[in-house]
C-alpha positions in Angstrom: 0.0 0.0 0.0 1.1 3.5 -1.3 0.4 6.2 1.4 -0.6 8.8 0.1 -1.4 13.2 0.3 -3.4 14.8 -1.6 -2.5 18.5 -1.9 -5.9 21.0 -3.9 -6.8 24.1 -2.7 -10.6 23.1 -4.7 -12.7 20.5 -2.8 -14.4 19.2 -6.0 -10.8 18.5 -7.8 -9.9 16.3 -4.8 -13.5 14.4 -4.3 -12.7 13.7 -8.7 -9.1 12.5 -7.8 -10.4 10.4 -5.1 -13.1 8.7 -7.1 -10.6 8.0 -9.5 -8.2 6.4 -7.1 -11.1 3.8 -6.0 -10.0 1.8 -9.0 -6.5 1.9 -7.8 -6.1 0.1 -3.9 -2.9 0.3 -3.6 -3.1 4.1 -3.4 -3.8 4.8 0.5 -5.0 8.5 0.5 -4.6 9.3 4.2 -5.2 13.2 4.1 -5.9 16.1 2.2 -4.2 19.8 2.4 -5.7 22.7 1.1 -2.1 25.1 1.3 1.2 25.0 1.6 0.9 25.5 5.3 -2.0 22.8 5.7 0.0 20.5 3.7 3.4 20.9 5.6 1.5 20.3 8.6 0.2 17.1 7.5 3.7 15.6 5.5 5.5 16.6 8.2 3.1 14.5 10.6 2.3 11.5 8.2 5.3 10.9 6.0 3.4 10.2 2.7 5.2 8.5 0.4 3.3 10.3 -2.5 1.6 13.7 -2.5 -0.6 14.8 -5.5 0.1 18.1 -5.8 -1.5 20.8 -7.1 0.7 24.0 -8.5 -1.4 27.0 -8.4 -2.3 27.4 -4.6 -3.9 30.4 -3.0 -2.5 33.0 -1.1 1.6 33.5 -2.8 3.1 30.2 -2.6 2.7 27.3 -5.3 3.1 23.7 -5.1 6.8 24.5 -6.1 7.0 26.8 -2.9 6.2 23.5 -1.1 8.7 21.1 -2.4 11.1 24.0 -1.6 10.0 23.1 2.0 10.1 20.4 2.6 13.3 18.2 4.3 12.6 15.1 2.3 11.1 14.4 -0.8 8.0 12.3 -0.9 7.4 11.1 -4.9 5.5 13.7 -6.7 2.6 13.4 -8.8 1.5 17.4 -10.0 -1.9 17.9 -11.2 -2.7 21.2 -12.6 -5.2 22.4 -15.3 -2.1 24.4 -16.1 0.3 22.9 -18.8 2.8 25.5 -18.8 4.7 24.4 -15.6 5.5 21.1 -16.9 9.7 21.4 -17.7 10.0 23.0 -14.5 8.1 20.4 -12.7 10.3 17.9 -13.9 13.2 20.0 -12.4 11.9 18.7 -9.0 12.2 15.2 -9.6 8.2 14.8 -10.6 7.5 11.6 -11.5 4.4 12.1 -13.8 2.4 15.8 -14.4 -1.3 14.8 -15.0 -3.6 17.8 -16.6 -7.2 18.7 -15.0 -9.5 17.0 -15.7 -7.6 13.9 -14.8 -8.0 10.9 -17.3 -8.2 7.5 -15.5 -5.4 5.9 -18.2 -2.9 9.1 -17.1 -3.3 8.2 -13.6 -3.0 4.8 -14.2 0.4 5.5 -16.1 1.5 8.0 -13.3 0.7 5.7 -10.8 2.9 2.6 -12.0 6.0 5.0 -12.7 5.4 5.5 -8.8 5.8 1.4 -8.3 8.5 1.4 -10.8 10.4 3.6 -8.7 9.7 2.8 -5.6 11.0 -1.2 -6.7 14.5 1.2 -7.9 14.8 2.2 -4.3 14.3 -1.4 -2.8 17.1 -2.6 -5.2 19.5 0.2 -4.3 18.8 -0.7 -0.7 19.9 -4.2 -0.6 22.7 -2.4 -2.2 22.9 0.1 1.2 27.1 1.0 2.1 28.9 1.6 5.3 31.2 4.0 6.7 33.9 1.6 6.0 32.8 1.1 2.7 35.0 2.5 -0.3 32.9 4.6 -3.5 34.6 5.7 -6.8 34.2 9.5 -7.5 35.0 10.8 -11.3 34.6 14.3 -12.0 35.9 14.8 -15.2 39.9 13.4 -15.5 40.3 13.2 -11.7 39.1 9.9 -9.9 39.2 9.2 -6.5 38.5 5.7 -4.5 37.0 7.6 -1.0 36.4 5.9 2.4 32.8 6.8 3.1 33.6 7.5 6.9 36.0 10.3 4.9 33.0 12.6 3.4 32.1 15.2 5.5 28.9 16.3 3.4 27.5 15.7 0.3 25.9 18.9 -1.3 22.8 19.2 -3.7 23.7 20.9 -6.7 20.4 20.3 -9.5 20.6 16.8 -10.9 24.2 16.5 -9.4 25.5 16.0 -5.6 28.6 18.2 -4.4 31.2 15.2 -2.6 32.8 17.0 0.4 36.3 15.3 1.2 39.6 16.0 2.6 40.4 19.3 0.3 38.0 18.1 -2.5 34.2 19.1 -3.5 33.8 16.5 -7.2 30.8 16.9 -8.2 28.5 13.6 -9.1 25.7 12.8 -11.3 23.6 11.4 -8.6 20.7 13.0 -6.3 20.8 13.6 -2.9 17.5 11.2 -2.4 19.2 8.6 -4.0 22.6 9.1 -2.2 20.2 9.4 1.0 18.7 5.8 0.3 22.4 4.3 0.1 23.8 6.1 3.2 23.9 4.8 7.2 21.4 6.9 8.8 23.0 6.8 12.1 26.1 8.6 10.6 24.7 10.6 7.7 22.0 13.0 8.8 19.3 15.0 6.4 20.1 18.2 7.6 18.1 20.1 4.9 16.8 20.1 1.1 20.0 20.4 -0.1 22.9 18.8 2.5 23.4 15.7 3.7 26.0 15.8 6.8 28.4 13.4 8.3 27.8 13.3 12.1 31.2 12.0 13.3 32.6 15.1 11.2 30.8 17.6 13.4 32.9 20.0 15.3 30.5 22.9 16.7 26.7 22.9 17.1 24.7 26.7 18.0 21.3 27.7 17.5 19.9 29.2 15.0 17.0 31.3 14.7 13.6 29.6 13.7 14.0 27.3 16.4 17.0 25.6 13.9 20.5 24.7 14.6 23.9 25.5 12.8 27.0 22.8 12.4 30.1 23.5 11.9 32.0 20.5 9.8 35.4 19.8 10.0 36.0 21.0 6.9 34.7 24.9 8.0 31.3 24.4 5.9 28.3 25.8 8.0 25.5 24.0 7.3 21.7 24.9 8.7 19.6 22.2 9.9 16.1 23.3 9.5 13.5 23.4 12.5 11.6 20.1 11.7 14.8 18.3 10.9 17.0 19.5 14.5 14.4 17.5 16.3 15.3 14.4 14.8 18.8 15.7 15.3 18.7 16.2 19.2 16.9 13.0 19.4 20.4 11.3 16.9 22.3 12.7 19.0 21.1 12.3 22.8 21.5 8.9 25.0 
């Protein structure tokens, strides 16, 4: 079963969806958001695997204001009477973008690229690495065969993911989810959207405002780790 969010600001759009999804059971929806506020709220309490998200919200923030947001990425599925947002929709890792009014063989397609990729993610986790384990970086000519336990951070950059190391930053076609499936969790900590930090490379914690925290790396990088994400951080981190 697929847990799963729905995110429309127009009740009748999500009652359509829902009817839909009756044909599909292994779809779970198990809430509904009307904002980008409502629908933090609710991923940040339920974990969905899957939102359906809607782009145009009201108020100033879009669905795109949301996945900005967030500290993980659930799979996306946008649906939008809007087809103008589609290239940069794929620039946030959506797995399908379905047009209003939603056609029952679009959904159907959307939804199996969901199972496609959620089998991807079992296969690279039978495949999950150590500390101890070694990786080999190319970033153009150079190459480098890196200790794991030897990254400090790893840094999205777009499609690619910035390798922090000793006094070198490669740069690897490879996102930070996907790096984030491979990685020990008790070592290598989601600080944010966009870093992924090495706990045993930490050399100063403070507060930061918002109720977050700052790090201070080994290396001298300063990395922010957001509000919702330093609780899970303190609770890493304490006996």
């Amino acid at each position: 079963m697929i847990k799963a969010i729905i995110v429309d600001d127009e009740r009748l759009a999500r009652n359509e969806l829902k009817k839909i999804l009756h044909d599909f059971p292994e779809i779970e929806i198990i809430d509904e958001a009307v904002n980008v506020q409502d629908a933090l709220e609710k991923i940040d309490t339920h974990h969905p695997q899957l939102i359906f998200l809607d782009i145009q919200m009201p108020g100033n923030k879009t669905g795109f204001d949301l996945l900005e947001l967030l500290d993980y990425a659930p799979k996306v599925i946008f649906t939008t009477a809007y087809n103008e947002f589609a290239i940069k929709a794929f620039d946030y890792n959506a797995l399908d973008y379905l047009l209003k009014p939603i056609e029952s063989r679009r959904l159907a397609e959307a939804i199996q690229k969901v199972k496609k990729n959620m089998d991807h993610e079992l296969v690279i986790q039978k495949n999950f690495l150590g500390v101890q384990d070694q990786v080999f970086v190319k970033d153009g000519e150079r190459c480098w065969f890196v200790k794991l336990g030897d990254v400090r951070l790893f840094e999205s950059v777009g499609n690619y993911a910035k390798v922090y190391f000793n006094t070198y930053k490669p740069l690897i076609l490879k996102s930070l989810n996907a790096l984030e499936e491979r990685l020990d969790q008790k070592v290598f900590f989601r600080a944010n959207r966009k870093h992924i930090i090495n706990l045993l490379m930490i050399q100063k914690i403070d507060t930061h405002f918002n109720g977050g925290l700052k790090v201070t790396l080994q290396g001298g990088e300063e990395i922010e780790i957001s509000r919702r994400q330093a609780v899970k951080f303190k609770e890493s981190m304490s006996l």
